[in-house]
C-alpha positions in Angstrom: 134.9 -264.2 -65.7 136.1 -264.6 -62.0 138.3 -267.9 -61.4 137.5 -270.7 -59.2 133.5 -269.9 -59.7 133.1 -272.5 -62.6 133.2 -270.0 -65.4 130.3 -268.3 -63.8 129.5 -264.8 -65.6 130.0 -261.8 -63.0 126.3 -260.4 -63.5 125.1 -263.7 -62.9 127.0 -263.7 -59.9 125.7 -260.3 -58.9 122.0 -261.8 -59.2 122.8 -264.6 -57.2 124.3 -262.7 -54.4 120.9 -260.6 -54.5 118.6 -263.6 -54.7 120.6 -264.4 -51.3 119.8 -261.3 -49.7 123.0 -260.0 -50.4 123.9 -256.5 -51.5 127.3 -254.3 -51.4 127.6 -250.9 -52.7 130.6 -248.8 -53.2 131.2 -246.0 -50.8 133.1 -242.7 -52.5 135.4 -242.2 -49.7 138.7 -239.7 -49.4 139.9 -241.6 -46.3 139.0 -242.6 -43.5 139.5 -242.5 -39.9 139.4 -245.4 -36.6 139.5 -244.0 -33.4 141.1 -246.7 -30.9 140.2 -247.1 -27.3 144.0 -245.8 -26.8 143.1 -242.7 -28.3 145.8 -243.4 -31.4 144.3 -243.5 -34.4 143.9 -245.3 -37.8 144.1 -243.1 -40.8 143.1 -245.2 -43.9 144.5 -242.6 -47.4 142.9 -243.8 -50.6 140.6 -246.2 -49.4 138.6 -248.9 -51.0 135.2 -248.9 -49.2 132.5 -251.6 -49.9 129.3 -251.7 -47.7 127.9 -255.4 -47.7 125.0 -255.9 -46.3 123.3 -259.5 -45.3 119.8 -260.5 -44.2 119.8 -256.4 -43.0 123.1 -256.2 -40.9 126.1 -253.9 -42.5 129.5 -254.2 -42.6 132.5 -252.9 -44.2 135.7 -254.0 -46.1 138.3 -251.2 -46.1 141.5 -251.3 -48.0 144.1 -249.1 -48.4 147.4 -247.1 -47.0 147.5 -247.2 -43.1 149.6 -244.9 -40.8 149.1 -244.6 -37.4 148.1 -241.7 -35.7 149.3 -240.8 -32.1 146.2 -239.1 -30.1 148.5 -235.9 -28.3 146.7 -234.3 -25.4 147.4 -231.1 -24.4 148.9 -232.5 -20.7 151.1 -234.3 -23.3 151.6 -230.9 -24.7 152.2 -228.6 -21.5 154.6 -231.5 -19.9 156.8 -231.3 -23.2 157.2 -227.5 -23.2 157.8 -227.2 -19.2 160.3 -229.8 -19.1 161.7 -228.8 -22.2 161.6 -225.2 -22.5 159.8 -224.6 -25.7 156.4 -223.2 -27.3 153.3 -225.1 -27.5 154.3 -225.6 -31.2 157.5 -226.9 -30.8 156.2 -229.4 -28.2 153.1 -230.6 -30.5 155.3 -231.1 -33.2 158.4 -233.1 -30.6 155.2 -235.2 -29.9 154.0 -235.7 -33.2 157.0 -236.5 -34.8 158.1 -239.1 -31.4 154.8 -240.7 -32.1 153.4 -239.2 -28.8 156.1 -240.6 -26.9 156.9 -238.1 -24.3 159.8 -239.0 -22.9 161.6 -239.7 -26.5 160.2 -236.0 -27.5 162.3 -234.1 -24.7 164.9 -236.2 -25.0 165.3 -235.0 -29.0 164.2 -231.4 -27.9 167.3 -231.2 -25.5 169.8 -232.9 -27.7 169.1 -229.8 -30.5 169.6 -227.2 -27.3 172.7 -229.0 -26.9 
């Protein structure tokens, strides 16, 4: 029984949602990913995904652990390992783990020179 519905059974629930024209189905998801327009991104691990749809038009709900992902381009990349004398790799991972903050990446990458 779910609370607050008047001790309404959950497959009776279920056949009232449909009567409404409402359906939601379970997605089998591993995680998933939302690209923002400032090219970081959302990286959803173990995620809950449940397609609703009503009167035709989808939608999501998605639950789970969230971490942000910096987008690194490789300008990011070649400014890093000029101004701080290092590989490529060294650079990416500077960026990576400074959250794609650039200045904050050479900074660290001169300190450990120092």
């Amino acid at each position: 029984m779910i609370p607050n519905l008047g001790g309404m059974d959950p497959k009776a629930m279920a056949r009232m949602m449909k009567q409404m024209g409402v359906q939601s189905e379970d997605i089998d998801a591993s995680r998933v990913i939302i690209e923002q327009k400032n090219g970081s991104h959302l990286v959803i691990s173990s995620p809950s995904v449940v397609k609703i749809t009503v009167q035709g038009q989808p939608s999501f709900q998605i639950s789970g652990q969230v971490s942000v992902k910096a987008s690194i381009s490789e300008e990011d990349v070649k400014m890093v390992m000029e101004s701080a004398s290092v590989d490529e790799k060294t650079a990416r991972s500077a960026l990576e783990e400074a959250k794609g903050d650039i200045a904050e990446a050479i900074m660290k990458l001169q300190e450990k020179k120092a």
